[in-house]
C-alpha positions in Angstrom: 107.8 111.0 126.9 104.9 113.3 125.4 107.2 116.1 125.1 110.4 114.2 123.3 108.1 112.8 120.8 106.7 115.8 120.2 109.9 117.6 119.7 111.6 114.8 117.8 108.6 115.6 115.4 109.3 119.3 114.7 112.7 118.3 114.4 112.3 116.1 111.7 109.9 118.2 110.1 112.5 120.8 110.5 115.0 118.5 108.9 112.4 117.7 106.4 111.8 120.9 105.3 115.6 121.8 105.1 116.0 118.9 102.9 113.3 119.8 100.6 114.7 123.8 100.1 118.5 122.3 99.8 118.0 119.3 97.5 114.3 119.9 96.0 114.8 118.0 92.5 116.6 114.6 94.0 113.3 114.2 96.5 110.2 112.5 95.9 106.7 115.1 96.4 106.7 117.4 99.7 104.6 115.5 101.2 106.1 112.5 101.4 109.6 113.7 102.7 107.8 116.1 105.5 106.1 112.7 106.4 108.9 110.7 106.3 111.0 113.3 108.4 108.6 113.6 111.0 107.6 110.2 111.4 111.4 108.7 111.2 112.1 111.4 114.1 109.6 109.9 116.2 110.6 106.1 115.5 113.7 107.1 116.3 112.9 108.7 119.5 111.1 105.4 120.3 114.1 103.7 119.7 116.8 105.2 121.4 114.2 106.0 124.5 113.5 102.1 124.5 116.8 102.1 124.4 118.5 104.7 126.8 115.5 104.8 129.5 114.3 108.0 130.8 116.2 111.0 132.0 118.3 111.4 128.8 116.4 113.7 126.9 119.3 115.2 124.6 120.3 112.0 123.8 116.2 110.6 122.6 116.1 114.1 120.3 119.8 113.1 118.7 118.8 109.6 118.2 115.7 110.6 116.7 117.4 113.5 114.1 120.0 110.5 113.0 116.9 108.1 112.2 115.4 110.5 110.6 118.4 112.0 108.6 118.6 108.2 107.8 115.3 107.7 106.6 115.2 110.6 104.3 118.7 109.6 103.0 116.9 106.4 101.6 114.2 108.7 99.7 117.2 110.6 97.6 117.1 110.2 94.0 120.4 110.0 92.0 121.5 113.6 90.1 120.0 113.9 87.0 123.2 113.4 84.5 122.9 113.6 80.5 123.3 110.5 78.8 126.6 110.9 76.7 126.8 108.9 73.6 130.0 107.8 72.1 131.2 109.6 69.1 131.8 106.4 67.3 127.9 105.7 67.4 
């Protein structure tokens, strides 16, 4: 168990940081989404071990990249759009 929660944690850090270079201004600071990403990955591979049992190791670390994809889904910000004012004002 040791090992899958430590490898859910690099992968969500890993996901984390992959958010971060792909979307940097629609996340909050760095150090919240690595955070978030590591620690969703973790309670994820809580979950789905709690959930699954032992023995299914692929499954816990793909369980715990969806919770964590999940969780840093919540922290996105919308695009930043122009506000557009109607020619008649």
């Amino acid at each position: 168990m040791f090992l899958e929660a430590f490898g859910s944690a690099l992968l969500g850090l890993a996901l984390a940081w992959a958010a971060l270079h792909r979307l940097p201004d629609r996340l909050p600071a760095r150090g919240v989404v690595l955070t978030a990403g590591s620690l969703g990955a973790v309670f994820g591979a809580l979950v789905t071990h709690g959930a699954l049992g032992p023995g299914h190791v692929l499954a816990t670390l793909i369980g715990a990249l969806t919770i964590a994809a999940v969780l840093l889904s919540l922290l996105l910000r919308p695009a930043s759009r122009r506000l557009r004012r109607s020619p008649a004002v």
